[in-house]
VEXDREN-2710 file (C-alpha; in Angstrom, 1 decimal):
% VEXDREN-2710
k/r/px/py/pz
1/UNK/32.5/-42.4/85.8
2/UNK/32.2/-39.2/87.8
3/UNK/29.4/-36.5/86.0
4/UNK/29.7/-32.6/86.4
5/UNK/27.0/-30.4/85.6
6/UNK/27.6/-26.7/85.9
7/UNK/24.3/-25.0/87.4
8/UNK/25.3/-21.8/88.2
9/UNK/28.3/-19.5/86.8
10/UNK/29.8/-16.3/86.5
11/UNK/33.3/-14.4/86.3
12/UNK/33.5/-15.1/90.2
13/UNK/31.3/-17.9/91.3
14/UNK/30.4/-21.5/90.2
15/UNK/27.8/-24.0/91.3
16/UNK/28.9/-27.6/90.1
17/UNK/26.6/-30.9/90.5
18/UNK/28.6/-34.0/90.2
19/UNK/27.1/-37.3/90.1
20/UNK/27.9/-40.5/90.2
21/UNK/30.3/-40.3/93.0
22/UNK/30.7/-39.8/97.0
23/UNK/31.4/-37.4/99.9
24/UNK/35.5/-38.4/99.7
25/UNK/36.3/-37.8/96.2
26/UNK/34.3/-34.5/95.9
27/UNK/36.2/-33.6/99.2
28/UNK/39.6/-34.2/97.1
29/UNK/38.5/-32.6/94.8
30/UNK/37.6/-29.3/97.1
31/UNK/40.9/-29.7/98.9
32/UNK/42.9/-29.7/95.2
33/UNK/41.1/-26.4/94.7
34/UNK/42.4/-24.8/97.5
35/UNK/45.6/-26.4/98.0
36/UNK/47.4/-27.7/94.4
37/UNK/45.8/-26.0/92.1
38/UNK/48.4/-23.6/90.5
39/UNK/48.5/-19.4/90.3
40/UNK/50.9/-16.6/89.6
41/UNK/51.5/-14.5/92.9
42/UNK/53.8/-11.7/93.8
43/UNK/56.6/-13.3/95.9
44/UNK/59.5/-10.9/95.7
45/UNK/59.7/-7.0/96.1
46/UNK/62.7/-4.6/95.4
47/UNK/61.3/-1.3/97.3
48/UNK/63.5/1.4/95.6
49/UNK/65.2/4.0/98.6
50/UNK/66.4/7.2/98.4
51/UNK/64.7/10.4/97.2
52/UNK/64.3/12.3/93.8
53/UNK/64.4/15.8/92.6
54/UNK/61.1/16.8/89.9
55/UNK/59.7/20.6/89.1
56/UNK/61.8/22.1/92.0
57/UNK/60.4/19.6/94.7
58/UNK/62.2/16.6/96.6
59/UNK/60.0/13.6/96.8
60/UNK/61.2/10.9/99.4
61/UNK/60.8/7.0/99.9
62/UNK/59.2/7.6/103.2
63/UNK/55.7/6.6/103.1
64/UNK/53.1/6.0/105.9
65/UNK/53.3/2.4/106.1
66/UNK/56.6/0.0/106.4
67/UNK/57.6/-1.6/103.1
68/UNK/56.5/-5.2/104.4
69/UNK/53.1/-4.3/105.3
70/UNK/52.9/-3.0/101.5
71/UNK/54.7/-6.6/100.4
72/UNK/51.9/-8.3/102.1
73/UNK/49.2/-6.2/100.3
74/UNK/51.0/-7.0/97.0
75/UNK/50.8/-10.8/97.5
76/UNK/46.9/-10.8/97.8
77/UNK/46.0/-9.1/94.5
78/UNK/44.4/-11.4/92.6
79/UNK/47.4/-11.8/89.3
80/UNK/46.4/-12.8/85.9
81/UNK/47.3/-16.7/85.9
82/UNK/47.6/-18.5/82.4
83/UNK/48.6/-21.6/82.6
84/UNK/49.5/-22.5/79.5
85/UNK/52.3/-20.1/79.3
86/UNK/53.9/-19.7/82.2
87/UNK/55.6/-22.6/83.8
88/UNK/56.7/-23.4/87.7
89/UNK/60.4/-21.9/88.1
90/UNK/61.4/-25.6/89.2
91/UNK/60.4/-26.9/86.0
92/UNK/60.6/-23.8/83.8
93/UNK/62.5/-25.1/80.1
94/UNK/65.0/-22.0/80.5
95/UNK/65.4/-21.7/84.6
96/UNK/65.3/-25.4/86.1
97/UNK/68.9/-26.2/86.0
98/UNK/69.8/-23.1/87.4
99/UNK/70.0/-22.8/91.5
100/UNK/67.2/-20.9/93.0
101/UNK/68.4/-17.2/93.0
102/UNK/69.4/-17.4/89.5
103/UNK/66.2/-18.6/88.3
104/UNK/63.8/-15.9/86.9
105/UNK/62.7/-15.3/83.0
106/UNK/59.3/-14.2/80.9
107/UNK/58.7/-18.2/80.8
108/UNK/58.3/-18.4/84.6
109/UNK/58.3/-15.0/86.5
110/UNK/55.8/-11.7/85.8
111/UNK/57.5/-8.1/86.7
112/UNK/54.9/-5.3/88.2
113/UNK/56.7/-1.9/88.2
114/UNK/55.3/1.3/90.0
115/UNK/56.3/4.6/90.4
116/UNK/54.1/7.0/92.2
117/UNK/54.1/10.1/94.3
118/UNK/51.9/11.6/96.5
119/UNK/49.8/15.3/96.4
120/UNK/49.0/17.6/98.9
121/UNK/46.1/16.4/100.3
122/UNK/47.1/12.7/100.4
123/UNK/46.6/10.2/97.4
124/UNK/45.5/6.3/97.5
125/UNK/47.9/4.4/95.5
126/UNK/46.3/1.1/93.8
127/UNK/46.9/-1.9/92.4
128/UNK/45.8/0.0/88.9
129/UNK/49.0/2.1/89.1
130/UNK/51.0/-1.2/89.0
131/UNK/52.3/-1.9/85.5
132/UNK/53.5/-5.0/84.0
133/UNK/56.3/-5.5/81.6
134/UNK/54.8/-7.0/79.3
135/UNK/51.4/-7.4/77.1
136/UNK/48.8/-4.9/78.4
137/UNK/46.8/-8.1/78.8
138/UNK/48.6/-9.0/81.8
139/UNK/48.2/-5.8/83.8
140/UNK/45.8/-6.5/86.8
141/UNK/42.1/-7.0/86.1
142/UNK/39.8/-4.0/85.9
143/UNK/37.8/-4.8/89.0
144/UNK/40.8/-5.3/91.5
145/UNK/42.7/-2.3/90.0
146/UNK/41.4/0.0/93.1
147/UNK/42.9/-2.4/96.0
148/UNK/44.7/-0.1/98.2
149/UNK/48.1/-0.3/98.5
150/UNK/49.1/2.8/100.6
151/UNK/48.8/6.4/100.8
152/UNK/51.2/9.1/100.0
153/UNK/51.3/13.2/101.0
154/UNK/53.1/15.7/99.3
155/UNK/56.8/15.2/99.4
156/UNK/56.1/11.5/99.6
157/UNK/57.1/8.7/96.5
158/UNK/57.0/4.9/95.6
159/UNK/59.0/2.7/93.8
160/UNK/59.2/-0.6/93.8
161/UNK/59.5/-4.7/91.4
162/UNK/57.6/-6.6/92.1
163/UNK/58.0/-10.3/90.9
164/UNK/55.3/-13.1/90.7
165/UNK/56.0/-16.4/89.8
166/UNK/53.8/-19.9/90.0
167/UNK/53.1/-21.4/93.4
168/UNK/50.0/-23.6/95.2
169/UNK/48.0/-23.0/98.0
170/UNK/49.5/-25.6/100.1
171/UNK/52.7/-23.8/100.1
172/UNK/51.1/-19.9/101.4
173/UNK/47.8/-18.8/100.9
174/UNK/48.6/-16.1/98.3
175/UNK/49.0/-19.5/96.1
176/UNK/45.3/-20.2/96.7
177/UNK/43.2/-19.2/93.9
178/UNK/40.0/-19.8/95.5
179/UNK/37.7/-19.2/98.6
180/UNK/34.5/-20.3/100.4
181/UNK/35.0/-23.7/98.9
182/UNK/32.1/-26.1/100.4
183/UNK/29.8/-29.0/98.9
184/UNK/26.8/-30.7/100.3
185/UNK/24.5/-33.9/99.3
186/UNK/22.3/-32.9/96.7
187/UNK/18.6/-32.9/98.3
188/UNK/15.1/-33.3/97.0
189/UNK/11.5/-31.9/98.5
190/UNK/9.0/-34.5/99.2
191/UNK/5.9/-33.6/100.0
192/UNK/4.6/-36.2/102.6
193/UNK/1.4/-34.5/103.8
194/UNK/-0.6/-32.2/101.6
195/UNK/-3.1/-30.7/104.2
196/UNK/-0.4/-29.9/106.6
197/UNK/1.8/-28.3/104.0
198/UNK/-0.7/-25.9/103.5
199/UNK/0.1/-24.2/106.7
200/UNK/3.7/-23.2/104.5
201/UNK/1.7/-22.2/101.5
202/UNK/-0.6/-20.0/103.6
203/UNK/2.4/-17.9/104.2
204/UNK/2.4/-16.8/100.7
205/UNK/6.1/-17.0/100.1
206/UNK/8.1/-18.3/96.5
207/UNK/7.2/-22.6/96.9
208/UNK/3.9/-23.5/96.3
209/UNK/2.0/-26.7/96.2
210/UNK/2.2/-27.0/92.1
211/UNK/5.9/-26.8/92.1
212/UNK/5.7/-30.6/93.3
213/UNK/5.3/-33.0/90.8
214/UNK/2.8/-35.5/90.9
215/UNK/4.5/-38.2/92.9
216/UNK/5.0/-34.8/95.2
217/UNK/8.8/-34.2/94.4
218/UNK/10.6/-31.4/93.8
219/UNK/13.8/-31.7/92.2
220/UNK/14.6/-28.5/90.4
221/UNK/18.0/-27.4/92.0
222/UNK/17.0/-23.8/92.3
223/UNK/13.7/-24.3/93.8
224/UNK/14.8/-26.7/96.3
225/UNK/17.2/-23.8/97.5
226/UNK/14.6/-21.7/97.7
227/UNK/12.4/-24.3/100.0
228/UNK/15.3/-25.3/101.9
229/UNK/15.6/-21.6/103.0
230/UNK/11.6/-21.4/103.4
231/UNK/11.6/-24.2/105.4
232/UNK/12.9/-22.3/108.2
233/UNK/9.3/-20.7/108.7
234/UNK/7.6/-23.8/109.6
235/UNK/10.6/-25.8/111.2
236/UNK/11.9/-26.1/115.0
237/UNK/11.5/-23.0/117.4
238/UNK/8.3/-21.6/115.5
239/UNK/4.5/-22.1/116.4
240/UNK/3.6/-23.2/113.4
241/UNK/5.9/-26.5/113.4
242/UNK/3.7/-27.8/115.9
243/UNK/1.2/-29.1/113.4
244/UNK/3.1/-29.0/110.3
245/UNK/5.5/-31.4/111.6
246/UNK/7.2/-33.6/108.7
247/UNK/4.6/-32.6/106.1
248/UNK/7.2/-31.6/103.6
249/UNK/10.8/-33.1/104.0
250/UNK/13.8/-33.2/102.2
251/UNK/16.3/-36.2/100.8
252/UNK/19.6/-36.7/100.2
253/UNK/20.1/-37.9/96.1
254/UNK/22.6/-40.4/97.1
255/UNK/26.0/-40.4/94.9
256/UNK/24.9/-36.3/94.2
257/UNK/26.9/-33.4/95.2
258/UNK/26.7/-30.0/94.6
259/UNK/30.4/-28.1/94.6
260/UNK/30.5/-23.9/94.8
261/UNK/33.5/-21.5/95.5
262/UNK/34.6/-18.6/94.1
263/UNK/38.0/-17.3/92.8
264/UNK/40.6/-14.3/93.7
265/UNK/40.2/-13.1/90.4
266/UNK/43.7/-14.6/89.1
267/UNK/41.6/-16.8/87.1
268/UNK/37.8/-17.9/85.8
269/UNK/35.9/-20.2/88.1
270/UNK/35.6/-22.8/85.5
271/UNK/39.4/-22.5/85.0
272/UNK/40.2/-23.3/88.5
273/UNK/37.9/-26.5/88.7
274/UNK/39.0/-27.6/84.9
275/UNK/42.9/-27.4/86.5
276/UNK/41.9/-28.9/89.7
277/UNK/40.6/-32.0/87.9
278/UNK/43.9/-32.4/86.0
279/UNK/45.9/-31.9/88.9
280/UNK/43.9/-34.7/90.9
281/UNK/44.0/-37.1/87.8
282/UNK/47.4/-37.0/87.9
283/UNK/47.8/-37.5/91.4
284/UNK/46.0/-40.7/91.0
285/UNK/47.9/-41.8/87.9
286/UNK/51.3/-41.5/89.8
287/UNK/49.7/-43.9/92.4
288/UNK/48.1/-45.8/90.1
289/UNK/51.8/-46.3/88.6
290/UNK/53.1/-46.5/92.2
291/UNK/51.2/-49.6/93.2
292/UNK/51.4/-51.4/89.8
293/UNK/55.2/-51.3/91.0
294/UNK/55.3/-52.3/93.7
295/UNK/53.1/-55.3/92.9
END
């Protein structure tokens, strides 16, 4: 049975150790991340034309950059994904029977309005003047509310729907809730030659010689980083690997892995990974059912 262990995690980033396993199924696992795992995305927008008389002045639909650049900007920001209440439009309770153009209610698709215009010497419009119909909770996250969208002079006006419904990664990348997904072996530091590694503690840096145990092994996750990196004072292409040689080395944990990415923001870290394990499970229940009929 497969072990996680979260070392490291914040709204963004997460450091996972699983053990108990190998290099393919913590590969699935990183390619169910970035390909299945679901998310909300902005897949449709109406750009409003025409212009609009306010105060005396005539604002126009004629901004500096062509609606589909803006469309592309709009599928990137990072939408508030909960999966638990919004379903895939396919499989939506209200929408699946219908054909695909008619499908499209609050079970299944979020609506982002904006209306904006622009001042005299030029203003940024954001995904923070995007507003959702809906609860206020759903409006885009705090941190991603500056994304630039375009940029609008006097005389100048937006207005556009936009509407995001569920997708995965393996169908565009806007679907992908994650990035810099990677894994390696867990390693250890074993300290094979005290007197040579001396020549690494005489450079006064974080790892010193009572950070190995006494069977000289040093296991602590963190500090193994930290000598990994360290490492690269005394290894190939530096004088001082001449004589230090293979004084300290380090060794895979076999059946260890340690899994990090980081989200768009749709959705926690731990989120992601908790939903990329249920989608995997079920992938290997369907072929678990799949070969138990055929045989």
């Amino acid at each position: 049975m497969v072990k996680t262990k979260i070392i490291e995690e914040n709204e963004e980033q997460i450091r996972v150790l699983l053990t108990d396993t190998d290099r393919a199924f913590v590969n699935a696992i990183r390619r169910t991340l970035m390909a299945e795992t679901p998310k909300m995305a902005i897949d449709k927008v109406r750009f409003e034309m025409g212009t609009v008389e306010q105060d005396g002045e005539v604002w126009e639909t004629n901004g500096p950059l062509p609606d589909e650049m803006i469309a592309q900007r709009l599928a990137m920001i990072p939408i508030p994904t909960v999966h638990n209440e919004f379903y895939f439009q396919d499989e939506c309770p209200e929408c699946a029977d219908l054909v695909a153009r008619d499908r499209g209610c609050p079970l299944c698709t979020m609506i982002y309005t904006c209306k904006e215009f622009g001042t005299e010497g030029g203003r940024t419009i954001t995904a923070g003047d995007m507003s959702y119909l809906g609860e206020a909770r759903l409006n885009i996250p705090e941190k991603y509310r500056s994304i630039p969208l375009t940029k609008l002079s006097k005389g100048q006006m937006i207005e556009f729907y936009a509407t995001a419904i569920m997708g995965r990664g393996n169908e565009h990348a806007k679907w992908s809730p994650v990035c810099g997904v990677a894994f390696a072996q867990r390693k250890i530091g074993v300290l094979n030659n005290k007197t040579k590694a001396k020549i690494l503690w005489n450079l006064k840096l974080s790892i010193k010689a009572k950070d190995f145990d006494s069977d000289g092994r040093l296991e602590d996750l963190d500090k193994v980083d930290q000598l990994t990196d360290e490492l690269n004072h005394v290894g190939a292409g530096t004088e001082e690997s001449r004589d230090f040689k293979d004084a300290i080395t380090l060794e895979d944990v076999p059946g260890e892995f340690i899994l990090s990415f980081e989200t768009d923001g749709s959705m926690t870290p731990r989120e992601a990974f908790e939903k990329a394990i249920s989608e995997l499970s079920g992938v290997f229940e369907d072929i678990k059912e799949d070969i138990a009929t055929v045989f």
